[in-house]
N, C-alpha and C positions, 0 to 999 in steps of 0.2 A: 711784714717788712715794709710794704707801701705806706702801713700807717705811721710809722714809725720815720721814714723818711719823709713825708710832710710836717712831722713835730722838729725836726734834724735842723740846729740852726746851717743858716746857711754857705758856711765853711766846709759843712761836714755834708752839705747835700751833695756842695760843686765837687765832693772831692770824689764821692762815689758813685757819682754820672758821669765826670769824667775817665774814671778806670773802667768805668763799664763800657761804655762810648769805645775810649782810645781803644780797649781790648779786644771788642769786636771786631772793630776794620781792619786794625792792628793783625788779628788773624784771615781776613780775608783776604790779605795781599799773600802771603802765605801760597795760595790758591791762582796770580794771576802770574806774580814778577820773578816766582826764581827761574823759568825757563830762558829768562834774558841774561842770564850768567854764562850760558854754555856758548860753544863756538856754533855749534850745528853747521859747520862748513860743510860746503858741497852748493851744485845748481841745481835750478830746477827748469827745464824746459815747456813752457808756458804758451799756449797756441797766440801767433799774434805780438804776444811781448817777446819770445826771445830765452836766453838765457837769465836769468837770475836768482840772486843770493837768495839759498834758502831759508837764513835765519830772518832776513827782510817779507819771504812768504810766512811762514810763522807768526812775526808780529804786526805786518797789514791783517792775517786772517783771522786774530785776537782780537785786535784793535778792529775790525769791522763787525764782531760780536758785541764787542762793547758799546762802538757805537749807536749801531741797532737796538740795543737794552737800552740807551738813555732818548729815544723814540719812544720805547714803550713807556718807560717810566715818568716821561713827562704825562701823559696819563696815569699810570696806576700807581707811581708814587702821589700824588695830587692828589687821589681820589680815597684811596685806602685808608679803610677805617684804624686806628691805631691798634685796636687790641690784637688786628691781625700779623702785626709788620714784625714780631717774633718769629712766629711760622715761616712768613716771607721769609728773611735773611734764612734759617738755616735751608726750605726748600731750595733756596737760588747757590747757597753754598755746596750742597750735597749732590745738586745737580753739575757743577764747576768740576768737583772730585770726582764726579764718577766720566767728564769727558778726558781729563784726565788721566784714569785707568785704560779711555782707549788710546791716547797718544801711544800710551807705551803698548799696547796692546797688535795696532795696527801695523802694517807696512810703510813706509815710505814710497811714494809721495801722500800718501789716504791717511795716514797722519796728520798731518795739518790738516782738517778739516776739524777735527778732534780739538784744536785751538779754537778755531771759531764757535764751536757750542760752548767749550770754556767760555770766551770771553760774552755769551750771551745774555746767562743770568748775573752775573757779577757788577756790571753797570746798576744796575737798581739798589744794592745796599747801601751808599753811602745817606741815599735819601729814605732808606726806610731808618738808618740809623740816627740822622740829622730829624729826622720828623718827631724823635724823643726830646729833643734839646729846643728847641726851636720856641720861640713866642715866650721866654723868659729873662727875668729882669738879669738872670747870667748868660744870660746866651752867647755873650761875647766871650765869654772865661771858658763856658763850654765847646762851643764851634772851637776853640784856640787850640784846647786839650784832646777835642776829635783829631783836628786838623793835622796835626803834630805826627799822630799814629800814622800818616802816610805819607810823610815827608821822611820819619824814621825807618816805617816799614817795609819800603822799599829796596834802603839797603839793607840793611838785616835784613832780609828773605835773600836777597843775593848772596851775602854772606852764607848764610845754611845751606844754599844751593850748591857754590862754590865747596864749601867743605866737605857735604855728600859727592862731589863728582871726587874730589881729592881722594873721599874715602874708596873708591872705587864700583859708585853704581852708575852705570852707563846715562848719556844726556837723555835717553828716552824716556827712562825710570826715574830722574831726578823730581820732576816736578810733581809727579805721584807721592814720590817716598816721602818729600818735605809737605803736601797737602795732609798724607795721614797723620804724620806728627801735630800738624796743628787744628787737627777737628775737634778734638777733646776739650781744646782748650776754647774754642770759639764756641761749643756748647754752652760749658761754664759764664761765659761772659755771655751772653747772649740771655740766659737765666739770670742775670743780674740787670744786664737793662730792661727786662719783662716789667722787672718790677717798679721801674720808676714812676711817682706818681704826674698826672697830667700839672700843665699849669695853674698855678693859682688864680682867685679872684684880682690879687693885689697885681701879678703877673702880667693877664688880658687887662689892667686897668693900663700898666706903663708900657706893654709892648702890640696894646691892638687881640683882639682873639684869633685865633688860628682856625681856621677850618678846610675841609676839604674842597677845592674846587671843581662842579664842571665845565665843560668845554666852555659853555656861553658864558661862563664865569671870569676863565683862563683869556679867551678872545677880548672879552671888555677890558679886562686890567691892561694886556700887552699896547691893546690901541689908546688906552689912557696917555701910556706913560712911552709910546712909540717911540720917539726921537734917541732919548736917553738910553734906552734898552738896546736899542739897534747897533747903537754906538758899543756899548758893552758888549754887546754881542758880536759885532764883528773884530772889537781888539781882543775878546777872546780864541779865535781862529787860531789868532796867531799865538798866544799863551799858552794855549795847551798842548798845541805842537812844539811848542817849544818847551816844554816841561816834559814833553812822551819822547821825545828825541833825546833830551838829556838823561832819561833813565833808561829807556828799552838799548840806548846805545852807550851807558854809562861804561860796559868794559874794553868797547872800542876807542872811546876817549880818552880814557888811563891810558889804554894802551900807547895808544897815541903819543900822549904826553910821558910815557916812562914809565908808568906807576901803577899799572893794572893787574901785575901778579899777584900782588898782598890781599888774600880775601877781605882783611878788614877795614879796607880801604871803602870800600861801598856804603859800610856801616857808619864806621869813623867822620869820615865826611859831611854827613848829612846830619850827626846830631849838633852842633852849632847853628847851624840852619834852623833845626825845628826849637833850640833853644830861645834863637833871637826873635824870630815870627811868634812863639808861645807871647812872650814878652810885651812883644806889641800889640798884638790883637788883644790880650788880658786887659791892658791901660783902659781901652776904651768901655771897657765893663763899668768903669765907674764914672765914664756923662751918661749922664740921666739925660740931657735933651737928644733925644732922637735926631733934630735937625743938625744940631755939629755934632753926633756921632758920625753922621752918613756924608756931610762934609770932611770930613777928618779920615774917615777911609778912603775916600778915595784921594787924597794929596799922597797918603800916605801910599797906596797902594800904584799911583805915578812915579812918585820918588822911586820905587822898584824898581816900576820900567826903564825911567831912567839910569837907575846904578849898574842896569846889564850894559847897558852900550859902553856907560866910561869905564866900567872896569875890564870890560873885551881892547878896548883901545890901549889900555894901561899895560894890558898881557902884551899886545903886539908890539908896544913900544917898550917893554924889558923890563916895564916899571913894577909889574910886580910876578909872580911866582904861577905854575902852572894849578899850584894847588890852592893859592888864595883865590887864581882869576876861578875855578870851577868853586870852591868854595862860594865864593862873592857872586858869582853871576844864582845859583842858587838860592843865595838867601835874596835877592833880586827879585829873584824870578817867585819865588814862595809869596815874600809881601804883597805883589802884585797879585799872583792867583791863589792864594788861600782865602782870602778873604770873599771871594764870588761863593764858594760851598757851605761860606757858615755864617758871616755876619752882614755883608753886602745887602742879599735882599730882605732879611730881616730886619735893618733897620730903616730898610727903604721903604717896605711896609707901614713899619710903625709911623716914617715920620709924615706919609700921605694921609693918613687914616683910613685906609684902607683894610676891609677884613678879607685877609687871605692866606694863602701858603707861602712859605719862602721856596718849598722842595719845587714849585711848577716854572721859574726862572732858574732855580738852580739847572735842574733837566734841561729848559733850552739853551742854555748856554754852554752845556757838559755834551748834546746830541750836534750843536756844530762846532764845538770844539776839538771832539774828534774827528769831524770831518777835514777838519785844519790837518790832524796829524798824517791823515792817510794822504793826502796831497802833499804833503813834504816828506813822505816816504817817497811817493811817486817820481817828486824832483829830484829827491839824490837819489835813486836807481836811475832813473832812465834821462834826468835835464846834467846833472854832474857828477855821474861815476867817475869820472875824473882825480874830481878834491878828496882830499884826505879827510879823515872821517872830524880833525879837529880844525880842520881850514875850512870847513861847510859852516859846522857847528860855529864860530866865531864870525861868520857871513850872517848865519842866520841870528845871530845876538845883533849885530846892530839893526836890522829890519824889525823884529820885535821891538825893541828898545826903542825906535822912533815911531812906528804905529801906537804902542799900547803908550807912550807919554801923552801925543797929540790926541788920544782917544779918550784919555782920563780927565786931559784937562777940559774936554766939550762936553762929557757925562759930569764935569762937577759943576761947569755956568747951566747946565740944563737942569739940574735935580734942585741947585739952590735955587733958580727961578719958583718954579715947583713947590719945593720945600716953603717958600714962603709965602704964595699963593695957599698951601695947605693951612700954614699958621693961622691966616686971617681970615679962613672960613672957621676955623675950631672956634668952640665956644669959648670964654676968658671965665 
């Protein structure tokens, strides 16, 4: 099959790296997000803190699994040989479903603890699966077609979650019962991206070669390129907090706004989103210059940051609807952060001449990114349990939307600087 898919013109290659790609993560959400459908109402008494929501202890104690997985995997995604990173995903999958079996298994409150070994191995997939795609002349079409899988499969697993509680298996059992259903199939897909073949010669000619990095490797690049990274990396904080806030609390935000009974609302919602982002992140597959590629993402991926702020101000001023303003702050919020997991440092790479990985920036910017979210879980428990769950949310959209603009436009005079200091050391 491997051989066969290096002769595959290349319409027919992107199309079955991308099903195999999309399929896999696709199924591992499966595995992290339908417990964020349920109410899990009730307190929890916490030595020190006090009262608080349980389903808030549930998703810090996943979300601190997670986090801690993209520590490690900025190591051993980096480092990991490719033939291995099949094995990986399903070990780290299989390990996900069996913490799972104890959620339902345990007692309350020793339950949640059961969330956070869940959410330990699950951080490392997306970079064992992006480490297939990565360093080719599609990488842009590919990372698009990953990316999309979790923008989509977010709702859709809430959706199946929501319709298993409807069917009547209790919230303990739900996120069990939906991980069995979808291991079968993350096997399948997971045999299909086994077989992709590495990158071509013609590949590392236009996109740089890929290799695994260590530490003294990872430490040289970050100080190379410090300014700009830093910058990304701290308007990421607030990015992915605010993208884990809009989904672990997407049924309190419906609700909020009216609209959070309709299971299919979770689903429904977000495919526009992964339709429009698909859209854009594909265009850039066809500049061949590295340097306005990597200029061109990030204008574009500012423009995100800024269409959350005006379209939050448009919601408060009656200008538009509750479902365009989360629709629109969404596909905002996507332009801006999808583009960090699949094309960003890839072509950041390429247009330095630098030989490296994209998966070891992905990682530090995915390890305090979540550290972003757990402190803005922190604030709305404990700084304004107060605000309504959609008067925080729309607090937290303009703070984003004026950090990640100011942040994009200082990573784009820093990288073009760079960028063309690169050009004029290359050969002609």
């Amino acid at each position: 099959m491997q051989a066969i898919l290096r002769r595959a013109p290349p319409p027919i290659f992107a199309a079955y790296a991308i099903f195999a790609a999309f399929g896999t993560y696709f199924c591992m959400y499966a595995f992290r997000k339908p417990f964020a459908v349920a109410r899990f109402e009730g307190q929890l008494e916490l030595p020190g803190l006090g009262s608080v929501d349980y389903k808030i202890v549930l998703i810090v104690l996943q979300l601190l699994g997670y986090a801690s997985s993209k520590f490690v995997g900025i190591k051993v995604v980096s480092e990991l040989p490719a033939e291995r990173r099949p094995l990986a995903i399903v070990l780290a999958i299989a390990f996900a479903q069996l913490a799972l079996v104890g959620f339902w298994l345990a007692p309350k409150p020793w339950a949640a603890l059961f969330l956070l070994a869940n959410g330990l191995p699950l951080g490392m997939v997306w970079g064992l699966v992006f480490g297939f795609l990565e360093g080719r002349r599609q990488t842009e079409l590919l990372g698009a077609g990953l990316s999309a899988s979790y923008i989509v499969a977010s709702g859709f697993v809430k959706s199946v979650g929501k319709a298993v509680l409807d069917a009547g298996i209790s919230e303990a059992a739900m996120p069990m019962t939906v991980g069995f259903v979808f291991f079968p199939l993350l096997l399948g897909f997971v045999a299909l991206l086994r077989v992709l073949p590495p990158p071509t010669p013609e590949d590392e000619a236009s996109r740089i070669r890929r290799r695994p990095m260590n530490g003294a490797e990872r430490r040289s690049f970050f100080i190379a390129f410090m300014p700009g990274l830093l910058l990304l990396t701290f308007l990421y904080f607030f990015l992915t907090a605010y993208r884990d806030f809009r989904d672990n609390f997407a049924r309190e935000l419906w609700n909020g706004l009216g609209l959070g009974e309709e299971p299919a609302i979770y689903a429904l919602s977000e495919l526009p989103i992964a339709f429009g982002v698909l859209l854009i992140l594909a265009v850039f597959s066809w500049v061949k210059d590295n340097r306005r590629a990597l200029l061109g993402i990030h204008v574009i991926m500012g423009l995100g940051g800024l269409l959350i702020g005006l379209l939050t101000f448009g919601f408060q001023a009656g200008l538009v609807s509750p479902t365009v303003w989360m629709i629109g702050v969404g596909f905002g919020l996507y332009v801006a952060y999808v583009p960090f997991g699949c094309v960003l440092f890839d072509r950041l790479i390429a247009a330095m001449g630098t030989v490296a990985t994209a998966g070891f920036m992905i990682y530090v910017t995915d390890a305090v990114g979540y550290l972003g979210s757990i402190t803005l879980y922190g604030v709305k428990t404990f700084g304004s349990p107060e605000l309504s769950w959609v008067s925080f949310f729309a607090g937290f959209s303009y703070l984003t939307s004026a950090v990640c603009t100011t942040c994009f436009v200082g990573a784009l005079i820093y990288f073009e600087r760079r960028a063309h200091e690169a050009s004029e050391t290359q050969p002609r």
